[in-house]
N, CA, C and O atoms as a GROMACS GRO file, in nm:
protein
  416
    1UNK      N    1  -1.787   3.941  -5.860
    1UNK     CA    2  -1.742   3.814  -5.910
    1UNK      C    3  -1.627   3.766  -5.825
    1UNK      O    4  -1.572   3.846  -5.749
    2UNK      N    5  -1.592   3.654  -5.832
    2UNK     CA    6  -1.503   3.572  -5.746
    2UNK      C    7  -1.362   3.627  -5.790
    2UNK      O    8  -1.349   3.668  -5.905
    3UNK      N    9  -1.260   3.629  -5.706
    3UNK     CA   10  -1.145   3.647  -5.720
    3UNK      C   11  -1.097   3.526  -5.850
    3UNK      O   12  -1.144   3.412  -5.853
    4UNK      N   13  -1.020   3.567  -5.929
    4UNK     CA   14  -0.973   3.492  -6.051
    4UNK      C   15  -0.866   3.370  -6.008
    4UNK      O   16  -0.816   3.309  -6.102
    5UNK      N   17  -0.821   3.323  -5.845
    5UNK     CA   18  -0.743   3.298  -5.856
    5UNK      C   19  -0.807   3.108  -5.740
    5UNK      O   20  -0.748   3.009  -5.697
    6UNK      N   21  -0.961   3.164  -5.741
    6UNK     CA   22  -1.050   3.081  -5.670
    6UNK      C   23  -1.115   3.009  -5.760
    6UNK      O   24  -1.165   3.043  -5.867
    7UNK      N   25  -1.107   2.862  -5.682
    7UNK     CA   26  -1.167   2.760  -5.780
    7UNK      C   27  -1.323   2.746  -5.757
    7UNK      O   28  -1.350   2.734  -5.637
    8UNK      N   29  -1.418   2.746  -5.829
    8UNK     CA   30  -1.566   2.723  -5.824
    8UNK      C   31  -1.586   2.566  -5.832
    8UNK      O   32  -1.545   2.498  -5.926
    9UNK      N   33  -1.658   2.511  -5.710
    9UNK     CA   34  -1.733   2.406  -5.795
    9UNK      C   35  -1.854   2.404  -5.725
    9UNK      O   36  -1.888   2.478  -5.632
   10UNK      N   37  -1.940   2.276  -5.800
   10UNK     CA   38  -2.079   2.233  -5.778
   10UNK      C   39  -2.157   2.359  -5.818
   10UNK      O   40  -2.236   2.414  -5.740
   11UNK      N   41  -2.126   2.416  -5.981
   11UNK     CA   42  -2.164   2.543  -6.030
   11UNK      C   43  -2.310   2.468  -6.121
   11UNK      O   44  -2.316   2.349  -6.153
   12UNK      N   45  -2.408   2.563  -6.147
   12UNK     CA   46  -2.482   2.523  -6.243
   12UNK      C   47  -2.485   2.588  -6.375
   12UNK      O   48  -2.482   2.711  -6.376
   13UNK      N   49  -2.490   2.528  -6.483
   13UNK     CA   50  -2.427   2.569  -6.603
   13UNK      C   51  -2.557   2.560  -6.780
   13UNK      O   52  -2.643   2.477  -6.808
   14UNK      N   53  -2.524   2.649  -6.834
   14UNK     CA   54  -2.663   2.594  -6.929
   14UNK      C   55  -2.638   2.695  -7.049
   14UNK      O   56  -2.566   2.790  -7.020
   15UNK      N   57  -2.687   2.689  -7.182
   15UNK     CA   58  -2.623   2.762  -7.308
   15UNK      C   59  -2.746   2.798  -7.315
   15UNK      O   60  -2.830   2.721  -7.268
   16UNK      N   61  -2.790   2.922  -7.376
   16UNK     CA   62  -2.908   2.947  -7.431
   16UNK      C   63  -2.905   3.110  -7.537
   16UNK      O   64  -2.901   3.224  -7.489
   17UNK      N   65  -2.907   3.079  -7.666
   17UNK     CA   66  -2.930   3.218  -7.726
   17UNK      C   67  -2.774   3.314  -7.744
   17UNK      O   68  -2.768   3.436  -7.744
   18UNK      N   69  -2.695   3.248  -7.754
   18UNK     CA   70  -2.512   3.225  -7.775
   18UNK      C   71  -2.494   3.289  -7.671
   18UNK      O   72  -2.446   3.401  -7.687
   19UNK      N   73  -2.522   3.245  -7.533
   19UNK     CA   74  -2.476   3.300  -7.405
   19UNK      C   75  -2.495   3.182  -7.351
   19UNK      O   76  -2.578   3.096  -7.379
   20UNK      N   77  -2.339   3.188  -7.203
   20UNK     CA   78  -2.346   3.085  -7.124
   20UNK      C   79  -2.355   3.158  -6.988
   20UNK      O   80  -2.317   3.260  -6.931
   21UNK      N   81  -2.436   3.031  -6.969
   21UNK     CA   82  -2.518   3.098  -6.793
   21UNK      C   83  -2.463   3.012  -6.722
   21UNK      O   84  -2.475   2.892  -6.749
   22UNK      N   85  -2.380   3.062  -6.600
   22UNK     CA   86  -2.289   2.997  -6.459
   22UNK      C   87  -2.409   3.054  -6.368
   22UNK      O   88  -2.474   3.150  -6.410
   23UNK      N   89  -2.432   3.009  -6.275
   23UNK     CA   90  -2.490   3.018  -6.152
   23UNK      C   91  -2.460   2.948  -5.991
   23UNK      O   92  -2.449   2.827  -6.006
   24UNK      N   93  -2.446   2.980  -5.874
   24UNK     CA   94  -2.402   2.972  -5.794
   24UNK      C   95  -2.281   2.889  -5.776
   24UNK      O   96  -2.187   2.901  -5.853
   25UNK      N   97  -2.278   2.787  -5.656
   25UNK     CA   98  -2.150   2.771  -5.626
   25UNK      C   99  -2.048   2.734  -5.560
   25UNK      O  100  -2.020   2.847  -5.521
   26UNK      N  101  -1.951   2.654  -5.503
   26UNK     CA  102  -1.885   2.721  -5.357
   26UNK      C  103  -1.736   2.726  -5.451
   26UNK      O  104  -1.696   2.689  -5.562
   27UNK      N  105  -1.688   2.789  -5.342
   27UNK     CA  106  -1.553   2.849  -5.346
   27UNK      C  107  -1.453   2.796  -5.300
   27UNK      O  108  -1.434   2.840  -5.186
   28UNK      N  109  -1.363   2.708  -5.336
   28UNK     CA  110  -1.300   2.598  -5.265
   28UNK      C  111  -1.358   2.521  -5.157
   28UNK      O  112  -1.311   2.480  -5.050
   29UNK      N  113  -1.444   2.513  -5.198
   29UNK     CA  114  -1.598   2.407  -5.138
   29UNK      C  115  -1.626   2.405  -5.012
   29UNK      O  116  -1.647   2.312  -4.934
   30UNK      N  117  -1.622   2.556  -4.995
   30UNK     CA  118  -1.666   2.616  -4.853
   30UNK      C  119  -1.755   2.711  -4.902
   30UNK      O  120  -1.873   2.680  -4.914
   31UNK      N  121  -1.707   2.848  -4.941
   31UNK     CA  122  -1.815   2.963  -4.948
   31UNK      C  123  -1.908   2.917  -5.042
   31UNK      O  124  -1.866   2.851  -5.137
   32UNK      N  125  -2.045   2.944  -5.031
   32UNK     CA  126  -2.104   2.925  -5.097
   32UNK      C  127  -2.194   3.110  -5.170
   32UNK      O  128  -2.220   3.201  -5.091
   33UNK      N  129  -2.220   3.120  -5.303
   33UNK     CA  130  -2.236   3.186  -5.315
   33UNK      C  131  -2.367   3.167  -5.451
   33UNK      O  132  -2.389   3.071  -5.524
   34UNK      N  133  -2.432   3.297  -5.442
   34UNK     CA  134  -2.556   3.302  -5.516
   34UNK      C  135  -2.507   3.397  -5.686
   34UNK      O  136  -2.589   3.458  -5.754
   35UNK      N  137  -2.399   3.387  -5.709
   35UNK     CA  138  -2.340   3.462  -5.845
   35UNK      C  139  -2.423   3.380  -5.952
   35UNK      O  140  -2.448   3.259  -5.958
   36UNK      N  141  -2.464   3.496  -6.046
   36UNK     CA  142  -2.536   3.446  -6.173
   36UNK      C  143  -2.467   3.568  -6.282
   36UNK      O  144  -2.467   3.691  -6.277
   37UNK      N  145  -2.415   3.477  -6.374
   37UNK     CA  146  -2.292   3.555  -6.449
   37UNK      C  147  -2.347   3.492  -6.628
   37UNK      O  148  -2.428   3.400  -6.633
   38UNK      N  149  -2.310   3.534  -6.714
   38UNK     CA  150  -2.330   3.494  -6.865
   38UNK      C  151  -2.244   3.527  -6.915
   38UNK      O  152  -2.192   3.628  -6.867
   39UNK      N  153  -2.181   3.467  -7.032
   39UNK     CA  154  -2.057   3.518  -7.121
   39UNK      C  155  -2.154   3.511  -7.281
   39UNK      O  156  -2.254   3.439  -7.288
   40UNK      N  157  -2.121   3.569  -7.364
   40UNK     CA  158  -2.157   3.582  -7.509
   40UNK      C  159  -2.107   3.546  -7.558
   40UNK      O  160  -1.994   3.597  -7.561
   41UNK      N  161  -2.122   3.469  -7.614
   41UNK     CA  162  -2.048   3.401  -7.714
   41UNK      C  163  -2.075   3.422  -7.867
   41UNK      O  164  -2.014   3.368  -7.959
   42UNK      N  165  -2.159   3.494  -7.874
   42UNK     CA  166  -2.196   3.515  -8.019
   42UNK      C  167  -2.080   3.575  -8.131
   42UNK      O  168  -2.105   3.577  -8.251
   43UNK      N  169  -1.956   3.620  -8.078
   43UNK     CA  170  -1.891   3.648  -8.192
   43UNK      C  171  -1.703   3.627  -8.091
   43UNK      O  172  -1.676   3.588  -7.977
   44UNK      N  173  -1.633   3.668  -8.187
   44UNK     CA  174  -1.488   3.616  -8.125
   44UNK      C  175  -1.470   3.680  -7.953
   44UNK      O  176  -1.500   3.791  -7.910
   45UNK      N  177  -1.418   3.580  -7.893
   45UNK     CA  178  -1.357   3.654  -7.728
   45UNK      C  179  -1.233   3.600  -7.672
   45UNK      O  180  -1.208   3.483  -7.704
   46UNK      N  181  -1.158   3.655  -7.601
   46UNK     CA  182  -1.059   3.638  -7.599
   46UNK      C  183  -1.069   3.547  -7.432
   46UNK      O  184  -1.120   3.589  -7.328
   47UNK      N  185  -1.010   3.431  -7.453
   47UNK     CA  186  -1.016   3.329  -7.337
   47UNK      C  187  -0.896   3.378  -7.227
   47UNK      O  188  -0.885   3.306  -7.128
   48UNK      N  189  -0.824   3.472  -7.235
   48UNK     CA  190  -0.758   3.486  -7.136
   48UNK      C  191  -0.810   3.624  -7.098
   48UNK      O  192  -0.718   3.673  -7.033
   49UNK      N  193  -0.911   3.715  -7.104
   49UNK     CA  194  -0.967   3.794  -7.070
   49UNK      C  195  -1.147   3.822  -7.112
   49UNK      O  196  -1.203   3.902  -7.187
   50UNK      N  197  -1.199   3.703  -7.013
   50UNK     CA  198  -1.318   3.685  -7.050
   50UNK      C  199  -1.428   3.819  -6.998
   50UNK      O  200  -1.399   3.891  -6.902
   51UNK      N  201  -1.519   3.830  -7.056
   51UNK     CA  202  -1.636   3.997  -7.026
   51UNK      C  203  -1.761   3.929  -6.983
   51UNK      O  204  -1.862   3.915  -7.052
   52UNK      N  205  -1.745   3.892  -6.868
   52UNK     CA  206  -1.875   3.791  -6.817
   52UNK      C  207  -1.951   3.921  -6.801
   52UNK      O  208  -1.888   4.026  -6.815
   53UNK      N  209  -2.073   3.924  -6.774
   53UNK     CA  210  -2.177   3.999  -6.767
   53UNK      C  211  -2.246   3.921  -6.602
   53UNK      O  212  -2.262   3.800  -6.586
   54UNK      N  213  -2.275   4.028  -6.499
   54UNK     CA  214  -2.292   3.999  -6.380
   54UNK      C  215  -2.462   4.012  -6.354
   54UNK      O  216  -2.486   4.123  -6.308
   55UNK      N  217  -2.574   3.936  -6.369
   55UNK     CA  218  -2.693   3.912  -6.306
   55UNK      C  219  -2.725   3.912  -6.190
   55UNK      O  220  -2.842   3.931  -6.157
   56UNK      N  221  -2.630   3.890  -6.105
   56UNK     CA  222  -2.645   3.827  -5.996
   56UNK      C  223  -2.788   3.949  -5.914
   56UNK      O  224  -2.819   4.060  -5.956
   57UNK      N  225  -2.848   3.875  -5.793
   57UNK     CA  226  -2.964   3.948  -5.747
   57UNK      C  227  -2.980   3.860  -5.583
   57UNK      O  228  -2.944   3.750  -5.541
   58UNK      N  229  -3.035   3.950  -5.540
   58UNK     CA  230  -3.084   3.849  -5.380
   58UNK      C  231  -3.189   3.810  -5.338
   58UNK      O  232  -3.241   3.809  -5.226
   59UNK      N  233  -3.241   3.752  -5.514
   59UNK     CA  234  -3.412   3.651  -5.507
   59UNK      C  235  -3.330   3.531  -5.502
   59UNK      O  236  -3.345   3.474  -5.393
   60UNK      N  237  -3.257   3.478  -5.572
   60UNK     CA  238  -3.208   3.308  -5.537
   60UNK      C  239  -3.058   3.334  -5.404
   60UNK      O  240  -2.953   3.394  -5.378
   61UNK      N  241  -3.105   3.288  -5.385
   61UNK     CA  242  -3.022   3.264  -5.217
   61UNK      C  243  -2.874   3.197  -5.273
   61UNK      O  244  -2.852   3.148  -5.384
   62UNK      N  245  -2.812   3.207  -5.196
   62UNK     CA  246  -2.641   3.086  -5.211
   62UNK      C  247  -2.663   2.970  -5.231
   62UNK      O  248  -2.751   2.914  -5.165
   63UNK      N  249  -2.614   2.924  -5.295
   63UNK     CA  250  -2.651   2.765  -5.331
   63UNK      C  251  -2.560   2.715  -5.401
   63UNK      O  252  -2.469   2.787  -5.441
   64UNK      N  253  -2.563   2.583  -5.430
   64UNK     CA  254  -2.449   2.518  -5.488
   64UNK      C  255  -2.518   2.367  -5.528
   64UNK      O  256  -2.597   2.314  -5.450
   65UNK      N  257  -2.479   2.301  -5.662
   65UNK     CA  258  -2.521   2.186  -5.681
   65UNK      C  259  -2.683   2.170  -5.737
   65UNK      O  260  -2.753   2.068  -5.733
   66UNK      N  261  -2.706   2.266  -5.774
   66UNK     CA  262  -2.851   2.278  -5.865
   66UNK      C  263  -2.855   2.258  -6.012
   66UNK      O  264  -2.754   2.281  -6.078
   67UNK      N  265  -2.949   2.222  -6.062
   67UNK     CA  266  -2.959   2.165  -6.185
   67UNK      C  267  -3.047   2.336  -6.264
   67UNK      O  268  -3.152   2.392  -6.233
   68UNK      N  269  -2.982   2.357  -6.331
   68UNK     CA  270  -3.036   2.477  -6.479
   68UNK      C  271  -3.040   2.435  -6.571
   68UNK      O  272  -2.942   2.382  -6.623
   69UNK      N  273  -3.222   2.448  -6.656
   69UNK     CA  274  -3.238   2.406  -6.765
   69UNK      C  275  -3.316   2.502  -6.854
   69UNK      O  276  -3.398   2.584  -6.811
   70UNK      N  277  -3.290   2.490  -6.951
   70UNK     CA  278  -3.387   2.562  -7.068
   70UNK      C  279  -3.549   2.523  -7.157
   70UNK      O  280  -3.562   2.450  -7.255
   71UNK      N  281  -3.643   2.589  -7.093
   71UNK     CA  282  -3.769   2.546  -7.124
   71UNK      C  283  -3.871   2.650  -7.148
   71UNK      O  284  -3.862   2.769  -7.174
   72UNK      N  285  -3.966   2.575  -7.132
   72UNK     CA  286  -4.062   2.680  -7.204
   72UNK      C  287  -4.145   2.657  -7.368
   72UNK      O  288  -4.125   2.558  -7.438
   73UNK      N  289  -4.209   2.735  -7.394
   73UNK     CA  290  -4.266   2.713  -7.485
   73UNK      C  291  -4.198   2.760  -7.618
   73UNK      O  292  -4.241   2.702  -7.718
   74UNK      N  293  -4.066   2.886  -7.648
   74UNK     CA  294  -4.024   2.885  -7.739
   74UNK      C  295  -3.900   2.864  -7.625
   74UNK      O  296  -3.853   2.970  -7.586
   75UNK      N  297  -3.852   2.763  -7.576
   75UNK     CA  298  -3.708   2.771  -7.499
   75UNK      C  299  -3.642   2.880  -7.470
   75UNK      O  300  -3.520   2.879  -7.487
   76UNK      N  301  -3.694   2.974  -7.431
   76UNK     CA  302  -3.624   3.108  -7.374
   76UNK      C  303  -3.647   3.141  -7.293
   76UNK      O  304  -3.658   3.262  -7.278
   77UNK      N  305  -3.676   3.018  -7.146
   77UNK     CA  306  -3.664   3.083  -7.016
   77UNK      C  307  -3.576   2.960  -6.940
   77UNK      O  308  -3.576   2.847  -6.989
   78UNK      N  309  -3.508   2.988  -6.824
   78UNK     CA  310  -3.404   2.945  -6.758
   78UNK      C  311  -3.468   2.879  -6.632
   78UNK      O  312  -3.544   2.938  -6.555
   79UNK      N  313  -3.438   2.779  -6.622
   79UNK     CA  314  -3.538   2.702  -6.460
   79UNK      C  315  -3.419   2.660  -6.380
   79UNK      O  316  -3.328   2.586  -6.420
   80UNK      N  317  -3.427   2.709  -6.273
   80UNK     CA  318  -3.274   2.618  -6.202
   80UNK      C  319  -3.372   2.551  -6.080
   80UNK      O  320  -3.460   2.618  -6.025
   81UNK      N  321  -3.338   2.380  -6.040
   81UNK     CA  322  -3.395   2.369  -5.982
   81UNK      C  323  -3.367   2.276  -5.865
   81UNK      O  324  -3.333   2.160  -5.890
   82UNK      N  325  -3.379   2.320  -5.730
   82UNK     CA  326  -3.296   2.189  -5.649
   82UNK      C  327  -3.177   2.281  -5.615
   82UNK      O  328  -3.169   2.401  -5.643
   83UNK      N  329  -3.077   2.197  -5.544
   83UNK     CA  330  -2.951   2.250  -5.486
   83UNK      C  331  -2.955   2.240  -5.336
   83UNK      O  332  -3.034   2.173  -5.268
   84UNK      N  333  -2.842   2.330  -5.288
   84UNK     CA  334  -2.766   2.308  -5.146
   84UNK      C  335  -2.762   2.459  -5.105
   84UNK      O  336  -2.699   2.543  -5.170
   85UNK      N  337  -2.827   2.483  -5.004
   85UNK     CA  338  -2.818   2.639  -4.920
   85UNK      C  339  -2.749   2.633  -4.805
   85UNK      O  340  -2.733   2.530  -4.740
   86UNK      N  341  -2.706   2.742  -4.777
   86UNK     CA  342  -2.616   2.765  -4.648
   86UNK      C  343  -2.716   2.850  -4.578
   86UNK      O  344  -2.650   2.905  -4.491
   87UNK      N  345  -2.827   2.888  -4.570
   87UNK     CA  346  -2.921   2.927  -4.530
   87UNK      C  347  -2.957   2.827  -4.398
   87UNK      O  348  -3.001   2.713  -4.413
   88UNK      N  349  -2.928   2.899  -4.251
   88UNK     CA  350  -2.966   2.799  -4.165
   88UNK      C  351  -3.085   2.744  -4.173
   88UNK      O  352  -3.088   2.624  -4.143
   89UNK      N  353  -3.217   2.808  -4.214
   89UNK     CA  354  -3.363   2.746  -4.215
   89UNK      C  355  -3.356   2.642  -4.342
   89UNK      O  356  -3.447   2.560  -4.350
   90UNK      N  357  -3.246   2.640  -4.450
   90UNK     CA  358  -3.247   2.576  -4.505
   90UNK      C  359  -3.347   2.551  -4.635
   90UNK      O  360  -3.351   2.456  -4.712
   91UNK      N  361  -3.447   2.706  -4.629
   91UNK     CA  362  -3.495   2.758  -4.736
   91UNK      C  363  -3.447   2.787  -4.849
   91UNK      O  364  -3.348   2.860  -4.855
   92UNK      N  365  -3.501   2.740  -4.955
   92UNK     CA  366  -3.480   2.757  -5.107
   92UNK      C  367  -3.606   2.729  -5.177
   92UNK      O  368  -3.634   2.610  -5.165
   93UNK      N  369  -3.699   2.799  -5.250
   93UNK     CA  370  -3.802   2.776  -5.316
   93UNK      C  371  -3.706   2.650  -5.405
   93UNK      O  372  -3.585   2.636  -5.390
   94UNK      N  373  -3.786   2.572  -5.494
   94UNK     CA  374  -3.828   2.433  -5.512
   94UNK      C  375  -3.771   2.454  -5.677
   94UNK      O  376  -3.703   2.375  -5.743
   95UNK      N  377  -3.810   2.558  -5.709
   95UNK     CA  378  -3.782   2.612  -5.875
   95UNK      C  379  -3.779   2.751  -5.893
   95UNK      O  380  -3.880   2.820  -5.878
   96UNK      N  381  -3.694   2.784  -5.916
   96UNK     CA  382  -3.707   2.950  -6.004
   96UNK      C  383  -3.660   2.960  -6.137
   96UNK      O  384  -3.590   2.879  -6.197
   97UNK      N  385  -3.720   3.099  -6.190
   97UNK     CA  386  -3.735   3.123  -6.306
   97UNK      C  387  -3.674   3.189  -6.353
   97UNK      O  388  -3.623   3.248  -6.258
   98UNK      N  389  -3.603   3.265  -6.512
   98UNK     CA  390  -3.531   3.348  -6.506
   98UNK      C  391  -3.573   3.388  -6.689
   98UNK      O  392  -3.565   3.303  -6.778
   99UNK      N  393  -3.608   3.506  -6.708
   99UNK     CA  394  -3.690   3.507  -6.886
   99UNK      C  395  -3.529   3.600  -6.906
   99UNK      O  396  -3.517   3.703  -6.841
  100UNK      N  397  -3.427   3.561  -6.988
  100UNK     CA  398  -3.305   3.637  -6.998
  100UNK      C  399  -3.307   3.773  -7.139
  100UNK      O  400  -3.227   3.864  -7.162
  101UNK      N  401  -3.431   3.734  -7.206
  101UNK     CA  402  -3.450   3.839  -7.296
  101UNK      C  403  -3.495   3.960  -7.189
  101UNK      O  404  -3.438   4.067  -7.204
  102UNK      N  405  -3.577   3.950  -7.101
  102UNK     CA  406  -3.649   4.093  -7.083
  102UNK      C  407  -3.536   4.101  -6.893
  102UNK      O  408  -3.558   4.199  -6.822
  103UNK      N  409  -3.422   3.982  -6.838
  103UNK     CA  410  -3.365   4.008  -6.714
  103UNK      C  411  -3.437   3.990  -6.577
  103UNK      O  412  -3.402   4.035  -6.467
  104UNK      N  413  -3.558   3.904  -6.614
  104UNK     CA  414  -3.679   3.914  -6.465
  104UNK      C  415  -3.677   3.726  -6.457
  104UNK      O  416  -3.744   3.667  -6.372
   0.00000   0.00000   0.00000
């Protein structure tokens, strides 16, 4: 996870199932990074020492400025779609998927 003292923007953001899902990123709007993080919210937490939970993986590439939404047939899968790569070929599949009950 990012140093606590670095600002994130052009993050993608989305609630689903009393968890909040952050995904990529840049880092004082240079580094760009592929972090996929969730916080729980389902019962009390303390805002000055948050317990994000770290997903992150090296199927979605660095990116920044993508849109994450919740769909599906009972709304329990995660679509992020679009964005900005630092990837010189400039590859990024078009849509990915993310089922957060089973982590695939």
């Amino acid at each position: 996870m990012s140093n606590d003292t670095e600002t994130t923007v052009f993050t993608s953001a989305t609630y689903l199932d009393n968890k909040l899902f952050i995904l990529g990123g840049s880092y004082n709007g240079i580094n760009i990074t592929n972090e996929f993080l969730y916080l729980d919210v389902s019962g009390p937490f303390n805002t000055k020492d948050l317990l994000w939970k770290d997903l992150s993986n090296d199927i979605i590439p660095p990116h920044n400025g993508a849109i994450i939404v919740v769909g599906c047939v009972n709304n329990n899968t995660l679509f992020l779609y679009g964005g900005n790569t630092n990837n010189i070929s400039g590859s990024m599949a078009l849509v990915y998927m993310f089922d957060p009950i089973n982590n695939t």
